[in-house]
N, C-alpha and C positions, 0 to 999 in steps of 0.2 A: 504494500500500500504506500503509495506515492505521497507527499506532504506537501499542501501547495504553497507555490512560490510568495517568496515575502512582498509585500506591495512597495515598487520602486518611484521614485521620478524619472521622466524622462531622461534626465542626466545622468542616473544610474545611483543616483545616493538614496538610502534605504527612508521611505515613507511613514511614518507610524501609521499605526492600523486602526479603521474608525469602529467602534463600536458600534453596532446594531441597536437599533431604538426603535420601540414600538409608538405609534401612535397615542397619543395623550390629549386627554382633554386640560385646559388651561382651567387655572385659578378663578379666573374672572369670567369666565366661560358662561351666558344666560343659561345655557343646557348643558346638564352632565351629560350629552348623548356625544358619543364618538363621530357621530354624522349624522346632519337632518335628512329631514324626508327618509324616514325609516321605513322601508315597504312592508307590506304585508296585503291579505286578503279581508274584505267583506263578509265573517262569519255568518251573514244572512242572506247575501247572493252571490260570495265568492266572487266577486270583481277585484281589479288592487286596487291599491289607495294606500296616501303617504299616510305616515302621520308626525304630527309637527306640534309644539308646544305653545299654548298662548301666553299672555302676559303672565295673565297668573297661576302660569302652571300646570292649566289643566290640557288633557291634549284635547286634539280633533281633528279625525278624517279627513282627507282632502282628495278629490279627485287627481291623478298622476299627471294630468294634461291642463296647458294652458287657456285658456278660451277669449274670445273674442267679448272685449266692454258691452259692444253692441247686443249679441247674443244673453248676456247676465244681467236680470235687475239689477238698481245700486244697493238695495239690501242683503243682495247674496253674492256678492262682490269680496274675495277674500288676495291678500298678500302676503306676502312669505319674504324677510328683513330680518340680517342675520341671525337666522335658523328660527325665527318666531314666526307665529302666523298672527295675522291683523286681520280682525274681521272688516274689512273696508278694502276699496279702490287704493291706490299707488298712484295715480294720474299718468298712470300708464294705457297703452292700447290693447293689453293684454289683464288679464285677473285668472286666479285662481276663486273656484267651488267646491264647497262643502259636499262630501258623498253623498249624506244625509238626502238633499234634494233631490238628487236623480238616483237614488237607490230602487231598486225594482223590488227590494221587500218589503218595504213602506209605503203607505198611500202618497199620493204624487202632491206637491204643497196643492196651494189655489193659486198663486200666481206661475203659471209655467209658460216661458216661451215655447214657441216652434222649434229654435236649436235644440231646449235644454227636454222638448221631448222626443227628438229624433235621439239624442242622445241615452235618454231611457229607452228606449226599445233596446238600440243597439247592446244595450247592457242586459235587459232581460231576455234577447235574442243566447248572450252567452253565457247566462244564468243558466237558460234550459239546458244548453250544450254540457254545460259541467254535470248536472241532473242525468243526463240520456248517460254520463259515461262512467255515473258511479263517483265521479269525485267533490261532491256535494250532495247532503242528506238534508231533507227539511228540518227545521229547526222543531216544531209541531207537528207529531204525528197524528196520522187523520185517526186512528183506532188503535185500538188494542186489545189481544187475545182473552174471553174471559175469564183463566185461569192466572193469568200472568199478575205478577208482583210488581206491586209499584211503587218507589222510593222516590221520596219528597226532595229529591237533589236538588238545587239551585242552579239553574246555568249560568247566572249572574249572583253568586252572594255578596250579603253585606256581613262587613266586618268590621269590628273595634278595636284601634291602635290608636295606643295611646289616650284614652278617653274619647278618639274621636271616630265618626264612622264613615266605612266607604263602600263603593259599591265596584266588586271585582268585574273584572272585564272577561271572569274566564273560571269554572267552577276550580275547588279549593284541591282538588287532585294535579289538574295542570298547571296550577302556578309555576313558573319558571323563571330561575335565576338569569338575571339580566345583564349580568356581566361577560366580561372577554376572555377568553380562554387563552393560553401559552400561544395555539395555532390558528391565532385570532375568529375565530370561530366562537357561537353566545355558546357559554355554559348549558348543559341540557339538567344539570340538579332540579328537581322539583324543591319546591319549597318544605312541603308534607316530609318528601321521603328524603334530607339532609340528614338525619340522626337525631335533631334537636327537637327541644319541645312543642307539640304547636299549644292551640289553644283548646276552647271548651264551646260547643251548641249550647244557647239559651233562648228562650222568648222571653223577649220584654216587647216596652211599646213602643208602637210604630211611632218613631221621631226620631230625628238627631239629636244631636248634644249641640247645639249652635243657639238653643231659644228657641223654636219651632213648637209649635203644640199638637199637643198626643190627636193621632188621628181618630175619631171617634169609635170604641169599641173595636180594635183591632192590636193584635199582637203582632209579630213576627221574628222568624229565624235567624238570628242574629251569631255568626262564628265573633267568642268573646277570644284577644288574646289581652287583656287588658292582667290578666295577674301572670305575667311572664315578667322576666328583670328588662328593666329599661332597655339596655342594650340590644338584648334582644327583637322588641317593638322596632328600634329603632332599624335593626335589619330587617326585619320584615316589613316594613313603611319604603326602605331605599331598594327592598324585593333580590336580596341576595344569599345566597348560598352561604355557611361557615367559612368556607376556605375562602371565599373574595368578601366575605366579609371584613377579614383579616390584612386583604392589601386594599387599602384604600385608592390605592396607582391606577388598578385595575379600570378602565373605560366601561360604560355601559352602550348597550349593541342593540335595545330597545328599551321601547319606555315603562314606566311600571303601570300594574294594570288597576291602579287603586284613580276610584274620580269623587269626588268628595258625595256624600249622600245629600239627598231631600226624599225626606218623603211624597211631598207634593208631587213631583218630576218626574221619579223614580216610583211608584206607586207601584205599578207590573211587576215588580221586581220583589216584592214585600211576599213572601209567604208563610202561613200564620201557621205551619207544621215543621217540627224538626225533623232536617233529613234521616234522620237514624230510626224514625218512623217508618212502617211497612204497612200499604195497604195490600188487599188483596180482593180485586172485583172479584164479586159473585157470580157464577153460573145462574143457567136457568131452572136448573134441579133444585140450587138452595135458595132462588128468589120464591118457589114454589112452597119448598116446607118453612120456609117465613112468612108467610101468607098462611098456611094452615095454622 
């Protein structure tokens, strides 16, 4: 095995050798993300979409393409300025649009241009296509078998860090560590299964911790991790695994999947069973001797 050659000047006098440096995000940096415009998919039509972080932090989908002023109301007019997204025009001839709009799982706003619904088709044309080929399953199943078990899972839980509450973007088994790996590649750690402790299922009631009032007669599912050690919340709030908890150096490769709760907003999302509950529909044999 050969050792390779030491790094020269052209003159022939010996160069020191640069060390390797991985990418870093800077101190003053508005996002701890390694790069904006983070792609990903549409979990409710499988289209992509960026996502980009607003002022205060929270994210929001963005369609991956630029669009014409003329083509967007001035209310759904959005801009992207080092790595933020600005819900508003640039005074530019160009704007970015929220997915949210032309998403083909959602009903269509009331103000829709001509562009912005040739452009929803075009998107629920390859929703179906993803559907026909098996790489996309409805989010809502039309039925279910009358013997089949049914667990109160959340596919959006809400959760308590640090006294406060949020609303996950992704049930509590897939959470995934959002940091960079040695082969710059994201960590694939689940949050649940790092070794560490997580939290506890409770009902209380449906509201935040911000002032907001109890929604009338209603509970809900609440994953508490609020009696774990600070430290701990604290890595689970910045949505990292033990081991990159540990380098703080370490760049994040998406964004966390926490969006701060309302009850109000977020109401669909509120359910008043803990998942650790099992139902089991009834047949027609034991609808019959219940009626007897």
């Amino acid at each position: 095995m050969h050792s390779s050659p030491a790094p020269r000047y052209r003159s022939g006098s010996p160069a020191p050798a640069r060390q390797r440096r991985s990418l870093r995000v800077a101190t003053d940096s508005p996002t701890r993300l390694l790069r904006c415009a983070q792609r990903a998919r549409c979990r409710d039509c499988g289209n992509p979409v960026e996502w980009y972080h607003r002022v205060d932090e929270r994210p929001v989908r963005l369609h991956p393409r630029e669009l014409s002023v003329g083509e967007v109301p001035t209310a759904y007019r959005w801009h992207v300025s080092s790595g933020l997204a600005y819900a508003a025009g640039d005074g530019s001839a160009w704007c970015r649009l929220a997915h949210v709009v032309v998403c083909p799982a959602h009903d269509a706003t009331s103000v829709v241009t001509p562009a912005l619904t040739r452009l929803r088709r075009t998107l629920a044309v390859n929703t179906r296509r993803l559907r026909d080929a098996g790489a996309l399953f409805p989010t809502a199943p039309s039925g279910r078998p009358a013997e089949q078990s049914v667990t109160c899972r959340p596919a959006r839980p809400i959760v308590q860090i640090l006294y406060l509450r949020y609303l996950a973007a992704r049930p509590m088994d897939e959470i995934q560590c959002v940091a960079q790996r040695r082969h710059r590649a994201r960590c694939e750690t689940k949050m649940l299964a790092s070794g560490s402790p997580g939290g506890v299922w409770k009902l209380v009631p449906a509201t935040a911790t911000q002032g907001q009032l109890d929604l009338p007669s209603e509970v809900m599912a609440l994953y508490d991790l609020s009696s774990l050690p600070y430290a701990e919340q604290l890595r689970w709030r910045s949505q990292r695994c033990p081991q990159h908890a540990a380098v703080p150096t370490a760049a994040d490769l998406a964004l966390a999947d926490w969006e701060p709760f309302d009850p109000l907003v977020h109401h669909e999302h509120v359910h008043p069973r803990l998942p650790t509950h099992v139902r089991r529909s009834r047949s027609h044999g034991d609808v019959r001797k219940a009626v007897r």
